[in-house]
N, C-alpha and C positions, 0 to 999 in steps of 0.2 A: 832689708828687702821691702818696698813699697806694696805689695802684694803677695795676699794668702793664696790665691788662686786664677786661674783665670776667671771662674764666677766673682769674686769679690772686684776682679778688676772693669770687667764687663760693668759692676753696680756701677761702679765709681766714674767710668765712663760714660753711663746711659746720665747720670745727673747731670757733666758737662755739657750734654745734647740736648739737656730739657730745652732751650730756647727753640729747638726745631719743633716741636710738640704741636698739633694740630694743623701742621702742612702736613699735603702728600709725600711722603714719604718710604723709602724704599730700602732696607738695608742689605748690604751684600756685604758677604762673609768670605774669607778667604780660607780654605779647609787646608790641615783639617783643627788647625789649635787656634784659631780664628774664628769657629763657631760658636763655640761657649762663651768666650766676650761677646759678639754679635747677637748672643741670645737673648742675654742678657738688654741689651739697648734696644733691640725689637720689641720687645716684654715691656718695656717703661714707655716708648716712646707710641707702642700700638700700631707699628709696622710689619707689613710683611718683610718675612726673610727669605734671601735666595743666594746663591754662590756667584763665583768668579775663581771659576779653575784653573789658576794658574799653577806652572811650577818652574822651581830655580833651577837652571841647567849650569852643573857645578863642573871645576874643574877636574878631570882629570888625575888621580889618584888623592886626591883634596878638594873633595863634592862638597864641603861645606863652604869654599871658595866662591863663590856666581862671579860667573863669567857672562850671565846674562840668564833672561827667563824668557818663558813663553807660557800664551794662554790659548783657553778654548777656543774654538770655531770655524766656521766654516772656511776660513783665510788665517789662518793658527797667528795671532800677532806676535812676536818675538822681539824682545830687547837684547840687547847685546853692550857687554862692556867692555868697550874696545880695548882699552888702559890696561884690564886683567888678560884676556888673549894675549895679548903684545907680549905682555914680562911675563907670561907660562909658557910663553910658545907654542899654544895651543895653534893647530892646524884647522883647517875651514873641512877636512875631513870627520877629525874630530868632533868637532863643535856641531857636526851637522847629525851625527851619531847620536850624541847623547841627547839631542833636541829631539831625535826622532825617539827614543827611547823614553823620554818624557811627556811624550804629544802620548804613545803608547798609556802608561800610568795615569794619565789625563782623562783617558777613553775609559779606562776601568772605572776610576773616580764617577765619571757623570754617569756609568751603568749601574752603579752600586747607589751613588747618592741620590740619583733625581731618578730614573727610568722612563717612569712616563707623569713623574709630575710637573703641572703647569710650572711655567716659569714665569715670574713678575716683568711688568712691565714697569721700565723706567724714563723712559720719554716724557719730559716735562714735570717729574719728580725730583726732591732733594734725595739724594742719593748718597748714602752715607756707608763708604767704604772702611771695612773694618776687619784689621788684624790683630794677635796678640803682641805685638810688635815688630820694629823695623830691626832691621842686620845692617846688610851691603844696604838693602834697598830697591835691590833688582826686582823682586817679584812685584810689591805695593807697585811700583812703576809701572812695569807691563800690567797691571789689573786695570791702573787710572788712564791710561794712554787706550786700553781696550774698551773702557768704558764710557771716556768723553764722547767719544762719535755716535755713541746710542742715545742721545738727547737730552740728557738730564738739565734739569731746570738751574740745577746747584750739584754741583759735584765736591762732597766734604771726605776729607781723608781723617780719622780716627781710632787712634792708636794708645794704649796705654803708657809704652815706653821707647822711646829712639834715642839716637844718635845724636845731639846737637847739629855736628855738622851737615848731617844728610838730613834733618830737616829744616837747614838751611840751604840746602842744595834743591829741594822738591821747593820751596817760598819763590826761591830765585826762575826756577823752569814752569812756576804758575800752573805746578802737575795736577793742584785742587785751587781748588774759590779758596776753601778753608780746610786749614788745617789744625787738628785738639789734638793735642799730645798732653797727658799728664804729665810724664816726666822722662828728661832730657840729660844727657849724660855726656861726658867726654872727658880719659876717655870711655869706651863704652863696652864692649869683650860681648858675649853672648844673653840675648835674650832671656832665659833660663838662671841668669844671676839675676834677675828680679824679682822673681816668686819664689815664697818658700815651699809650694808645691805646685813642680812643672811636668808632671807626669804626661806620658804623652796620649796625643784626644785619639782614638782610637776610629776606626770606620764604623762601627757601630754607635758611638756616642755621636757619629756625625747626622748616622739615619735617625734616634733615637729624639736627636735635635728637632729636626728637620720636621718630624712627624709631628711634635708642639706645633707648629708654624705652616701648616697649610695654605697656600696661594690662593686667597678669592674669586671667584670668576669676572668679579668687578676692576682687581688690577691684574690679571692674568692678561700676558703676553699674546698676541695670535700665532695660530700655530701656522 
């Protein structure tokens, strides 16, 4: 296993980023096992850190399945994997349930994680989007597809470990400028066969995070 933890992997990642070092920079974290690496590369690199609430909307009696994801906001953005509905059979009934049911869990998350902290601004910043790793791939998608349209200068996707092929699926769809993957697999089975401690990051380890990392009033978003 490539990694003691997500902290060790977060180190090991923020080193592949040094070359971003001294741009504006912006890192967004994907909650909630996606904080602790992201903490980690804000901490080295001397950026603010901020979320991207998305979640997997999985199949039906088999939620570790994605069938497609959705993220925050005011217009909730939504991916969808057509390939998976097709051969579950999943209904537009369905699909439309459990999205609503994850937009729900999404609203808890941003009450509990942020409440009334500023949010960073990313417009015209590199923007370095950061989980513990890729799966299907459905959610990093819906984050980068939610994110490109907020202005980022450089849109970087970094990850400690994926898929070979799905990150040659996100290269081909130009989902990031760039993308750091340490290490690449196929085939590939579950995230969690990486670390030799994958315990899970908790909603307190998220606020706990989050409280280190304070948004500036100088890159703070308008409200």
């Amino acid at each position: 296993m490539p990694f003691k933890d997500r902290k060790e992997a977060g180190h090991k990642l923020a080193l592949a980023l040094r070359k971003f070092r001294g741009q504006r920079i912006v890192v967004l974290a994907l909650p909630r096992g996606g904080v602790p690496v992201a903490a980690e590369v804000a901490a080295a690199l001397h950026a603010p850190l901020d979320l991207v609430l998305v979640r997997k909307i999985g199949v039906p009696m088999q939620p570790e399945l994605a069938m497609g994801a959705v993220v925050d906001g005011t217009n909730p953005h939504v991916v969808r994997n057509e390939d998976v509905i097709r051969i579950t059979g999943v209904s537009e009934r369905e699909f439309a349930a459990i999205r609503d049911s994850e937009l729900a869990e999404i609203e808890r998350r941003r009450n509990t994680y942020l409440g009334n902290r500023a949010r960073a601004d990313i417009a015209g910043c590199v923007v370095i989007v950061v989980d513990d790793g890729i799966a299907t791939g459905a959610t990093i998608r819906a984050a980068l597809q939610d994110v490109r349209p907020r202005g980022p200068k450089m849109l970087v996707l970094a990850v400690p470990v994926a898929p070979t092929s799905t990150l040659g699926e996100f290269e081909l769809e130009n989902e990031a400028d760039e993308i750091v993957c340490l290490e690449d697999y196929e085939p590939f089975g579950a995230i969690g066969f990486y670390y030799r401690n994958f315990r899970q990051t908790g909603d307190q380890d998220v606020t706990d995070i989050l409280s280190r990392f304070p948004v500036e009033p100088s890159v703070a978003a308008p409200r």
